[in-house]
MARMIDREN-225875 format. One line per field, with one value per residue (C-alpha): residue in one letter; x, y, z. Coordinates in steps of 0.2 Angstrom, whole numbers, padded with zeros to 4 digits. Example, Ala and Ser with C-alpha at 12.3 -4.5 7.8 and 13.67 -1.06 7.14 Angstrom:
residues 2
rest <- c(a_s)
x <- c(0062_0068)
y <- c(-0022_-0005)
z <- c(0039_0036)
//
This chain:
residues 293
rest <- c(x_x_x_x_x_x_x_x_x_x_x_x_x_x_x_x_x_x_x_x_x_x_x_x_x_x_x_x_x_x_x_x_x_x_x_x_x_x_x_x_x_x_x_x_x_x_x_x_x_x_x_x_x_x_x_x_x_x_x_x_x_x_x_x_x_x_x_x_x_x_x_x_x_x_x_x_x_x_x_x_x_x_x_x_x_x_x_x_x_x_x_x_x_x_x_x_x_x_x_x_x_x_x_x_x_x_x_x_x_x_x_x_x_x_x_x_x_x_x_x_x_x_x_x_x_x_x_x_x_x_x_x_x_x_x_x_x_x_x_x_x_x_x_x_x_x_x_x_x_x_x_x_x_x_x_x_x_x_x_x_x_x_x_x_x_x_x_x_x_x_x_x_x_x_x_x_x_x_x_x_x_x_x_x_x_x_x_x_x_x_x_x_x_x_x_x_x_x_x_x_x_x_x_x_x_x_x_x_x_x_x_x_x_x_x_x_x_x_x_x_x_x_x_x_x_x_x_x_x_x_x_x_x_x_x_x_x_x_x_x_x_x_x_x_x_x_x_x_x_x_x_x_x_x_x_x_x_x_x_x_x_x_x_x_x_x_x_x_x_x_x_x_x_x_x_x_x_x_x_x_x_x_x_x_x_x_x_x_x_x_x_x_x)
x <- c(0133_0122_0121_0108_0101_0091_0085_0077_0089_0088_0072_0067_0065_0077_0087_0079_0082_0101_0103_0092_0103_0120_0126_0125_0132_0121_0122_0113_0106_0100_0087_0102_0112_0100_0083_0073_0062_0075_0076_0089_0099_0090_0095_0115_0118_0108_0118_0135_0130_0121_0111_0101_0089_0082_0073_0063_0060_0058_0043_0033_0026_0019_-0001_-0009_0006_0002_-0015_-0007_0009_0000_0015_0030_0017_0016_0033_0042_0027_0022_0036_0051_0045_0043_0059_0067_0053_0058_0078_0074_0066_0081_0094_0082_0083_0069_0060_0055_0042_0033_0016_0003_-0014_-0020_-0024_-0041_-0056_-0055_-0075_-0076_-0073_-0065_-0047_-0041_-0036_-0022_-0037_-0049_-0051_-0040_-0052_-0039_-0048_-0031_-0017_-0005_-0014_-0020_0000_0003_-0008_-0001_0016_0011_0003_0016_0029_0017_0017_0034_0041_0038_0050_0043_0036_0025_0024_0007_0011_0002_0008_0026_0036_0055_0073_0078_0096_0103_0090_0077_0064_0047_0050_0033_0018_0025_0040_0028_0019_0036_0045_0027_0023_0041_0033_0017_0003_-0012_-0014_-0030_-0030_-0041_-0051_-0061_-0049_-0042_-0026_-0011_0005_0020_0037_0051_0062_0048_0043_0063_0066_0049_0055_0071_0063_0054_0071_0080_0067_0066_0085_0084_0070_0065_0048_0033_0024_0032_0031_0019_0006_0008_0002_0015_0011_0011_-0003_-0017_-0026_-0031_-0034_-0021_-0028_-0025_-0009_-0005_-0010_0001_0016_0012_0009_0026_0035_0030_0025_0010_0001_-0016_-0026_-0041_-0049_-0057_-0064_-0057_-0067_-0060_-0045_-0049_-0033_-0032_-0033_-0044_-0040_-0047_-0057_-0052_-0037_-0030_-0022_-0026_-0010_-0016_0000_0010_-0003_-0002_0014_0016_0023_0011_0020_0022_0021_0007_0010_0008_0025_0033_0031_0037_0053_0055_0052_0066_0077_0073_0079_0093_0108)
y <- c(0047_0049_0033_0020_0015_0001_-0002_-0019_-0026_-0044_-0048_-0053_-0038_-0032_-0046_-0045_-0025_-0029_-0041_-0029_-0014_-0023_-0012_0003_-0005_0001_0004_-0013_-0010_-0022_-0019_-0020_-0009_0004_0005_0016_0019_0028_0045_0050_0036_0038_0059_0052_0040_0047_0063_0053_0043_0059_0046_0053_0037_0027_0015_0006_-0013_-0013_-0018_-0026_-0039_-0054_-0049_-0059_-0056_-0037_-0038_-0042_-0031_-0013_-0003_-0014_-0013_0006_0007_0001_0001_0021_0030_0021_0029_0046_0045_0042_0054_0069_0063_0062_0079_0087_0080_0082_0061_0051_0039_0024_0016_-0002_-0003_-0019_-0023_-0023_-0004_-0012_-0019_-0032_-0033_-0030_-0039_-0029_-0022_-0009_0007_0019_0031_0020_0024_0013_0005_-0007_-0019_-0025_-0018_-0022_-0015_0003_0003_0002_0016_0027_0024_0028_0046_0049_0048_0059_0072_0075_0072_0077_0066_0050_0033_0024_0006_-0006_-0024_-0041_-0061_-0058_-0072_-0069_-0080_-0072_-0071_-0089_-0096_-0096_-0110_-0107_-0089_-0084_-0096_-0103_-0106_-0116_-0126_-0132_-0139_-0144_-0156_-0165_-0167_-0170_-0181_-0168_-0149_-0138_-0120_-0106_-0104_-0087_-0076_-0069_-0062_-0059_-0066_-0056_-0062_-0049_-0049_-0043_-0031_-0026_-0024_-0012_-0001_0001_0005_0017_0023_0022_0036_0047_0050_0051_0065_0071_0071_0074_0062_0050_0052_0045_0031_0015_-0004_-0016_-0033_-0049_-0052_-0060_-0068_-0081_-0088_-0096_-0113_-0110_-0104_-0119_-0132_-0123_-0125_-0145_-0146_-0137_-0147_-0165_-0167_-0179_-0167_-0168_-0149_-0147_-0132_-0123_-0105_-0091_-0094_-0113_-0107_-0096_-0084_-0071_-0054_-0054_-0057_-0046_-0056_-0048_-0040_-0038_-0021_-0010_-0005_0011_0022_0011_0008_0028_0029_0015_0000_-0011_-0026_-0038_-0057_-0067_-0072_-0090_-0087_-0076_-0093_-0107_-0096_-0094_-0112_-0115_-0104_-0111_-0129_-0136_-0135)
z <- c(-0134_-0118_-0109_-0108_-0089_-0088_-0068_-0063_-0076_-0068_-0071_-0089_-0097_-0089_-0098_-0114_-0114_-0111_-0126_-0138_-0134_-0132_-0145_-0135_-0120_-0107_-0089_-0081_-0062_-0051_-0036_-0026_-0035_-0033_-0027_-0036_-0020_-0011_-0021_-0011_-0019_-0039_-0037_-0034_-0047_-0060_-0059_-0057_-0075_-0084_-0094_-0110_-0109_-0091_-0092_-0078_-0079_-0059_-0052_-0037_-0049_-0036_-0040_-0026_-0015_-0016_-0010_0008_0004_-0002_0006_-0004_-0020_-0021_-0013_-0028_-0042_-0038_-0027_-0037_-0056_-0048_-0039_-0058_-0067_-0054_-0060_-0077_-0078_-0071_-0082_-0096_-0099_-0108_-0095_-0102_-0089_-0092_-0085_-0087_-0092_-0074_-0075_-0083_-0076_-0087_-0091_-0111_-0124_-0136_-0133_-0121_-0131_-0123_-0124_-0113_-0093_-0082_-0069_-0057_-0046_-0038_-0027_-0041_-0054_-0045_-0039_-0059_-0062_-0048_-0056_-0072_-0067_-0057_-0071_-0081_-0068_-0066_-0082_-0099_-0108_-0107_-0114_-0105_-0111_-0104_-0110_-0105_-0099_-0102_-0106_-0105_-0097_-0079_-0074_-0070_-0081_-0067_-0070_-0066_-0067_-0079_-0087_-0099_-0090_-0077_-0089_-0097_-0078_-0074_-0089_-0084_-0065_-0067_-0077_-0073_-0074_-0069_-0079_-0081_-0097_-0093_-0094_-0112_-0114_-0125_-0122_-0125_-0128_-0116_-0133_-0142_-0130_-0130_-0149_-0151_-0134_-0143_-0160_-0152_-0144_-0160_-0169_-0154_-0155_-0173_-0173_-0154_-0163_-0147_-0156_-0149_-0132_-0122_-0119_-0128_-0128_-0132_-0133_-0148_-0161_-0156_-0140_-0130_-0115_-0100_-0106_-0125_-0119_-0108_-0123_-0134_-0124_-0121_-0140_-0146_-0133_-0137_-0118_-0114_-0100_-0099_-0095_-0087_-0092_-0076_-0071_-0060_-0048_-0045_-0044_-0029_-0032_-0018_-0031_-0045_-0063_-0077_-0087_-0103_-0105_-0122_-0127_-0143_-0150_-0155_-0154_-0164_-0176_-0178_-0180_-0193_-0182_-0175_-0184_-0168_-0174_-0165_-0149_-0155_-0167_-0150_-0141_-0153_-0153_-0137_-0131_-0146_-0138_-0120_-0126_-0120_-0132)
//
């Protein structure tokens, strides 16, 4: 069997890929073990470990930190998936790619389809888009995955290190909160994220069916918004935290947020497997799992 690459495989879905696909024990790199921005370095060790499947869970992430960083964003966001999409289409490996709801405006009120126009209003996101047409250009075999407010462990058990993760450490610190209430999203558990990309893997190498290539939206049932999400962690933790709902505009964050970004899951729906639980079942079992034992 071909083996799996997974890059940016400290992060938390790198993590949560790495525990899905144990089984096939695949090949875990870092950002220091290779930086997918250098092509020289991606052209070496791609043809060293002949994989049949990479896929790419780097990414600049920092959204605001982007606005003042454009060259690090599309560095790693644009430059890094065509360095592995130009590999890929060499060794005739599948490239799975993850890409984010910030390719949207965000100013509807009905979900984003894969078929919608992408309209980024941020660094981060117009770095995403570049990514993702970059890794259509110069590979055939590929999955592009769009997903939205992750949720997932980091290596070492990093606290702090998504929302929910915040709200948890912040309700043991503090007796206040402020969050935003005008902006809608869906929360997305890594795992789930992980065990769908690796359903998704499982029928390509069962078929190599074109059908399943391409654009998708993966993300948990359901929506809200960051305040309905910060609730729900306080209520499923016991904690006595008081939120103050406020808008976007009070809290003054350098890039802008869509206001609406919850994803269509057209593709899987199509294909028969749009059968993610609701974000609100994602997070009781992550919070469960988060507990200290």
């Amino acid at each position: 069997m071909e083996p799996i690459v997974i890059t940016g495989a400290r992060g938390q879905l790198g993590l949560a890929l790495r525990r899905v696909l144990a089984a096939a024990q695949p090949i875990a790199l870092s950002h220091q073990e290779l930086d997918i921005a250098d092509p020289t370095a991606v052209e070496r060790r791609l043809e060293a470990l002949r994989p049949g499947v990479v896929i790419n869970a780097a990414a600049f992430n920092r959204v605001d930190d982007a606005e003042d960083n454009h060259e690090d964003a599309y560095r790693a966001n644009a430059e890094g998936p065509r360095a592995l999409a130009r590999a890929c289409a060499r060794l005739g490996a599948l490239l799975v790619h993850f890409s984010t709801d910030y390719v949207f405006a965000g100013d509807r009120r009905e979900p984003y389809a894969e078929e919608d126009l992408p309209a980024p209003r941020t660094v981060y996101g117009a770095s995403k888009l570049a990514g993702e047409r970059a890794v259509r250009d110069e590979s055939q075999l590929h999955m592009v995955i769009r997903t939205c407010g992750l949720f997932g462990a980091r290596a070492g058990g990093g606290k702090g290190s998504n929302f929910v993760d915040t709200i948890v450490r912040l309700a043991a610190e503090r007796t206040t909160i402020r969050v935003v209430d005008d902006q809608t999203v869906a929360p997305t558990a890594a795992l789930d994220l992980a065990e769908k990309t690796a359903e998704l893997l499982e029928r390509w190498a069962a078929t190599r069916d074109d059908s399943l290539l391409g654009l998708y939206h993966v993300t948990n049932a359901g929506s809200c918004s960051w305040y309905e999400l910060a609730c729900e962690v306080v209520r499923s933790i016991g904690a006595r935290l008081a939120i103050e709902p406020i808008s976007t505009a009070q809290y003054g964050a350098r890039a802008p947020r869509p206001t609406y970004s919850v994803l269509a899951r057209r593709h899987l729906a199509r294909l028969g497997c749009d059968d993610l639980c609701s974000w609100s079942d994602a997070l009781a079992r992550y919070l469960e799992q988060s507990r200290p034992q």
